[in-house]
VONU-387645 format. One record per residue (C-alpha): residue in three letters; x, y, z; residue number from 1. Coordinates in steps of 0.2 Angstrom, whole numbers, plus 2048, in hexadecimal, padded with zeros to 3 digits. Example, Ala and Ser with C-alpha at 12.3 -4.5 7.8 and 13.67 -1.06 7.14 Angstrom:
% residues 2
   type     u     v     w   seq
    ALA   83E   7EA   827     1
    SER   844   7FB   824     2
//
This chain:
% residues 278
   type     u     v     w   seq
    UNK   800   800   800     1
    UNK   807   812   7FA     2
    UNK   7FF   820   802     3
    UNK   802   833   801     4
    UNK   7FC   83F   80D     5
    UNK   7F7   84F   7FF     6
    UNK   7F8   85B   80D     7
    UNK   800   85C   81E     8
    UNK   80C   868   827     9
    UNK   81B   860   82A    10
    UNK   826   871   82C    11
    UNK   81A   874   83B    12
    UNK   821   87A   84C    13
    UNK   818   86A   853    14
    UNK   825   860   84A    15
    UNK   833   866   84E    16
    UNK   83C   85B   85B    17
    UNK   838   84B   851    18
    UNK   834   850   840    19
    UNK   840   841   838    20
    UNK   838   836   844    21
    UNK   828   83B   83B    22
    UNK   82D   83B   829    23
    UNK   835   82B   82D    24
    UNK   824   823   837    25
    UNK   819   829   828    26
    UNK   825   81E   81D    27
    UNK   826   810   827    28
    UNK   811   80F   827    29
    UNK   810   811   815    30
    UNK   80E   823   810    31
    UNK   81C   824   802    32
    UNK   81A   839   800    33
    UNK   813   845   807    34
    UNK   80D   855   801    35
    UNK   815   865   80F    36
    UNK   807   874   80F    37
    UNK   80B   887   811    38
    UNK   801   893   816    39
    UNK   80A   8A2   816    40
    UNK   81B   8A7   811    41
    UNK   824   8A2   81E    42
    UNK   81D   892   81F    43
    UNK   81E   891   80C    44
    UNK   831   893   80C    45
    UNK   834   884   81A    46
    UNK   827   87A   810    47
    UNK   834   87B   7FF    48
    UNK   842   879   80E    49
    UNK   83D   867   811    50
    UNK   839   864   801    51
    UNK   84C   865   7FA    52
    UNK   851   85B   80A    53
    UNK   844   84C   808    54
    UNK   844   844   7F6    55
    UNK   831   83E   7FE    56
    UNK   82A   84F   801    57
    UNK   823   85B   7F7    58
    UNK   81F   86D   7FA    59
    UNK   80E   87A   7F7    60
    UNK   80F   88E   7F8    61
    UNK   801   899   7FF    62
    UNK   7FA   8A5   809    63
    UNK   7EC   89F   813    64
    UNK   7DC   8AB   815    65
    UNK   7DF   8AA   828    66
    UNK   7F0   8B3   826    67
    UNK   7E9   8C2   81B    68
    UNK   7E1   8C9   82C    69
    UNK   7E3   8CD   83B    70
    UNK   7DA   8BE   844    71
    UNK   7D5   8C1   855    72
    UNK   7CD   8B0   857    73
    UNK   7DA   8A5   850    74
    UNK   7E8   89A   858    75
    UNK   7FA   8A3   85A    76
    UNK   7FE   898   849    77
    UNK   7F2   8A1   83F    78
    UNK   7F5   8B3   847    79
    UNK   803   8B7   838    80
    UNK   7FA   8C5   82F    81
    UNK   802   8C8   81D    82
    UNK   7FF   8CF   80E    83
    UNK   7FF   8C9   7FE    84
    UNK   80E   8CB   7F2    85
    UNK   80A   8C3   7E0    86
    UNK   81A   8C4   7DA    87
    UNK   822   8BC   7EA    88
    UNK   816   8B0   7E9    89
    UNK   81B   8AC   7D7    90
    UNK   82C   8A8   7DA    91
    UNK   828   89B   7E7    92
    UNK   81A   894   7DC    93
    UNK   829   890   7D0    94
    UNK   835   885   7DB    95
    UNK   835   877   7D3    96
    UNK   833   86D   7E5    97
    UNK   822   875   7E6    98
    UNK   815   86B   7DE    99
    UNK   803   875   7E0   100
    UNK   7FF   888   7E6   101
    UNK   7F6   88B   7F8   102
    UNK   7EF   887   805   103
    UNK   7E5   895   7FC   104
    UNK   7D2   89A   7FE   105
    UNK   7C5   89E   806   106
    UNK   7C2   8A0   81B   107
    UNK   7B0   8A5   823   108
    UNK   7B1   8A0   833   109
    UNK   7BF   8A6   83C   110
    UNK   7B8   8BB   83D   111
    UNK   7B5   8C3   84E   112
    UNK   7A9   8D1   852   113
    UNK   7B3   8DD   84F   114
    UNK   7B7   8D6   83E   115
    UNK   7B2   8E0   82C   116
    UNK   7AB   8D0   825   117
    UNK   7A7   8D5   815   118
    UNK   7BA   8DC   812   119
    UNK   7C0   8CF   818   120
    UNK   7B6   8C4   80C   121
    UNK   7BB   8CF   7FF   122
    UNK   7CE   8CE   802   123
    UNK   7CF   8BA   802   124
    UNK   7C5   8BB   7F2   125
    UNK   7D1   8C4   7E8   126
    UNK   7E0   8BC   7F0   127
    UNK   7D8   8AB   7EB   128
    UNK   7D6   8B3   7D9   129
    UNK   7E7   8B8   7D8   130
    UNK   7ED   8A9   7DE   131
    UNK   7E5   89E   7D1   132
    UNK   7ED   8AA   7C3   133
    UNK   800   8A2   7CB   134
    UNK   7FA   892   7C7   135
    UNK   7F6   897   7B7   136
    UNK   806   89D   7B4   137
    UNK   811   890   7BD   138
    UNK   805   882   7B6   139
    UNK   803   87A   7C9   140
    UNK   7F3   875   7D1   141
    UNK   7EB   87E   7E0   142
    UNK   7E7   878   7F1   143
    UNK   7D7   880   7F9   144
    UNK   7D3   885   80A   145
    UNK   7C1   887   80C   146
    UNK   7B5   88A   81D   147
    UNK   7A1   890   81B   148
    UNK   7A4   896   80A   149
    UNK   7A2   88A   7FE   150
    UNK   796   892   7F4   151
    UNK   7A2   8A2   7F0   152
    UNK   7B0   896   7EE   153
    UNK   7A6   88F   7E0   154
    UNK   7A1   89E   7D5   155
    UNK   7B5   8A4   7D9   156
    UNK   7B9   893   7D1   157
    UNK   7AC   893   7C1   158
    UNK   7B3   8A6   7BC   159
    UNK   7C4   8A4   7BF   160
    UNK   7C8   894   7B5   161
    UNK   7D9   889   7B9   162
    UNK   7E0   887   7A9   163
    UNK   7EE   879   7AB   164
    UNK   7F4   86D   7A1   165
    UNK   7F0   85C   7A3   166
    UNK   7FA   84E   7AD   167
    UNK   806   842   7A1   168
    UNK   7F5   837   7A0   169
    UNK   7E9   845   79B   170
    UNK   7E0   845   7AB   171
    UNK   7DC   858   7AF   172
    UNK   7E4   85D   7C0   173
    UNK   7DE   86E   7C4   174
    UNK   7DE   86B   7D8   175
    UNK   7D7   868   7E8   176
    UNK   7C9   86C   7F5   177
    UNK   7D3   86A   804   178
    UNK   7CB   863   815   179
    UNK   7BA   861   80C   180
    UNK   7AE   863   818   181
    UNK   79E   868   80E   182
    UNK   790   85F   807   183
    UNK   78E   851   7F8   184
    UNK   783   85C   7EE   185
    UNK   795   86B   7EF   186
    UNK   7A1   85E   7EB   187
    UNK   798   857   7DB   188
    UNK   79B   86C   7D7   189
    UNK   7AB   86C   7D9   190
    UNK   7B0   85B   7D0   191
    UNK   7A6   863   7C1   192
    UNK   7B2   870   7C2   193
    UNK   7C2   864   7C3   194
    UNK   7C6   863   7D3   195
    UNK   7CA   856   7DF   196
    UNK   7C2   853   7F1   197
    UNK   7CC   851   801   198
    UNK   7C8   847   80F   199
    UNK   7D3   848   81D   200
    UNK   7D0   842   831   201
    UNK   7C1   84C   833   202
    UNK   7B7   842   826   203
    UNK   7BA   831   836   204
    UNK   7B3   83F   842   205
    UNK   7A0   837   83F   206
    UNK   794   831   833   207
    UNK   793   842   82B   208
    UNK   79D   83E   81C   209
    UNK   797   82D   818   210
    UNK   78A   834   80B   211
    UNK   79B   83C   801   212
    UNK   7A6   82E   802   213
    UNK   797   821   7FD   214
    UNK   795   82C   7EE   215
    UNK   7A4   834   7EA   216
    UNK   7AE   82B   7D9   217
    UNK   7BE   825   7E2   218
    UNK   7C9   82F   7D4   219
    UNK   7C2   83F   7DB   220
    UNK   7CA   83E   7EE   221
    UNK   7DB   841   7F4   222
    UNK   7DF   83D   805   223
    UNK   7E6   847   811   224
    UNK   7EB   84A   824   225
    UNK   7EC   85D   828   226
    UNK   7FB   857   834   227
    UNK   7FC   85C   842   228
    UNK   7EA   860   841   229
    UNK   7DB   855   840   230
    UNK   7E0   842   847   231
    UNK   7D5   837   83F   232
    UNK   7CA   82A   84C   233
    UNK   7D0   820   853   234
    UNK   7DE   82D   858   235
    UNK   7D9   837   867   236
    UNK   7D5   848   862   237
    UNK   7E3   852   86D   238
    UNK   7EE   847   864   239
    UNK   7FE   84E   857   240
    UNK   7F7   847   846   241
    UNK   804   83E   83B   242
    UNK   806   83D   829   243
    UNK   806   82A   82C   244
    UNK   7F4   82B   835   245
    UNK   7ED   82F   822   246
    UNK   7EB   81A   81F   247
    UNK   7DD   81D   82C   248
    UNK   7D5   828   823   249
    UNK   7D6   81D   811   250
    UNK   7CF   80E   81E   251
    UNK   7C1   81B   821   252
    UNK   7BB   81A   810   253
    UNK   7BE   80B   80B   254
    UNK   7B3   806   819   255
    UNK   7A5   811   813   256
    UNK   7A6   80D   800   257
    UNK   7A8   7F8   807   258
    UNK   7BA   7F8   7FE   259
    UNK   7CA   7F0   802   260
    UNK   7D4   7FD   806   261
    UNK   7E2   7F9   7FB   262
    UNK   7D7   7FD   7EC   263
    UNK   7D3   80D   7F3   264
    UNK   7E4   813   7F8   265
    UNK   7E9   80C   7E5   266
    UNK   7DD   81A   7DD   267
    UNK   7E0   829   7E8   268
    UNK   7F2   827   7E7   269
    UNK   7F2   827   7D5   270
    UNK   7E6   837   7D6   271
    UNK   7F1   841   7E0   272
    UNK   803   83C   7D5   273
    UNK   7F8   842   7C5   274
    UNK   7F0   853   7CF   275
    UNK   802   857   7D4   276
    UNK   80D   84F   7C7   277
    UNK   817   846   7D4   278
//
C-alpha cells in the first residue's frame, strides 16, 4: 500500500523536536510522500526548505485568508497578518520543489465583532483571484481553503477559469478543495468544475460524511491529514496528528463505500501524482 498525505504541515513548530522521527514514521506505515502546506510566506519558504532536504516531500506556496487580517479570534499560529505581494508570490510559485499554489481561499468563520466583514470578504476574494492568475502562469494546481463560504468560492471558481495543461495522461488537474467539509449536492459543483475533493480526519469525526463518500467517484478524492491538526478516530482528539495517521482516513472510506482498502488507496494515489505531477 502507497499512500500520500496531499496536505499536511510538516515545517510546523509542533514538529520540531522530532520532525525526522515523523517523516521517517510516515514511511515506515506506508505514506511514500507527502505533500508540505504553506500558508504564508514564511511558512511557504520552510515548506520549499524541506522540500530540497527530503527527496519524499514536496512543497505548496500561499497565503492563507486567516493571515490577510488581523484575527482577533484565531490561535497565535494564525495571528501573522500580511499582505499580499503578487510578484513575491510568483517567484515562489516557480521553485521547481513546489508542486501546487495555496493553502489559498476563502475564510468565513473566524471574524470578531469588531470585524468589517464585508471588507474582509472582499480582500480574500481578490487575493483568491490573484492567486489563481499564478497558477495560470506557473502551470501548478491550487490547493483551497474554504469555511462557510462555499457558495462564493464557487461563482470565484466558474469566472475565474484554471487554465492548465493536462497531466502526462490527459487527465485535467486544476486542483483541490482542501478539508471538504460541505455538502454532496457542493462537491458534485465543484468536480464539474475539475476539482478534486479532500477528506482528511474530520470526515472519521461522525456519520456526517457518509452520504459524500457513498457517492463520491473514487477518482475525485485526495486524502489528506492537516497534520498536526485534525487526528482521525480512533486518535484521541488532543492528539499531534501524523502524516502516517492518513491510512485511517483511506480505511474510513473504504469502510463506507464496502471496499478493500488497497483498491482505494490504489486510485487516490494515482489522483494525487496526476493533480500534482509528482
Amino acid at each position: 500500500m502507497k499512500l500520500i498525505d496531499s496536505h499536511a504541515h510538516v515545517h510546523d513548530s509542533k514538529f520540531d523536536k522530532d520532525r525526522d522521527e515523523v517523516i521517517q514514521r510516515s514511511i515506515d506505515n506506508g505514506v511514500e510522500k507527502i505533500i508540505t502546506v504553506g500558508t504564508n510566506e514564511k511558512t511557504s519558504l520552510q515548506a520549499i526548505e524541506l522540500a530540497e532536504k527530503y527527496d519524499n516531500i514536496f512543497a505548496t506556496i500561499g497565503l492563507h485568508p486567516l493571515h490577510l487580517f488581523e484575527c482577533s479570534e484565531c490561535g497565535e499560529e494564525e495571528q501573522i497578518f500580511e499582505e499580499f505581494d503578487y510578484e513575491k508570490y510568483l517567484q515562489l510559485a516557480n521553485n521547481d520543489n513546489v508542486v501546487a499554489i495555496g493553502e489559498v481561499g476563502l475564510d468565513y468563520h473566524h471574524f470578531s465583532a469588531n470585524d468589517d466583514v464585508g471588507e474582509i470578504k472582499e480582500k480574500q476574494k481578490e487575493v483568491l483571484i490573484e492567486f489563481i492568475k499564478i497558477c495560470n502562469e506557473v502551470q501548478k494546481p491550487i490547493v483551497i481553503h474554504c469555511w462557510d463560504g462555499y457558495g462564493e468560492l464557487l461563482e470565484i471558481l466558474e469566472q475565474n477559469t484554471l487554465t492548465l495543461n493536462p497531466s502526462p495522461t490527459g487527465r485535467g488537474r486544476k486542483g483541490v478543495i482542501h478539508s471538504y467539509i460541505g455538502s454532496w449536492k457542493n462537491a458534485q459543483k465543484f468536480i464539474a468544475l475539475g476539482y478534486k475533493i479532500g477528506l482528511n480526519g474530520i470526515a472519521t469525526y461522525g456519520e456526517s460524511y457518509d452520504k459524500l463518500i457513498r457517492n463520491i467517484d473514487l477518482k475525485d478524492l485526495l486524502l489528506e491529514t492537516d497534520a498536526p491538526y485534525l487526528p482521525p478516530r480512533p486518535l484521541p482528539r488532543e492528539n499531534r496528528c501524523e502524516p502516517k495517521d492518513v491510512k485511517l482516513v483511506a480505511e474510513k472510506i473504504a469502510y463506507v463505500k464496502n471496499m478493500n482498502v488497497d483498491d482505494v488507496v490504489k486510485q487516490i494515489t494515482k489522483n494525487t501524482k496526476e493533480l500534482f505531477n509528482i
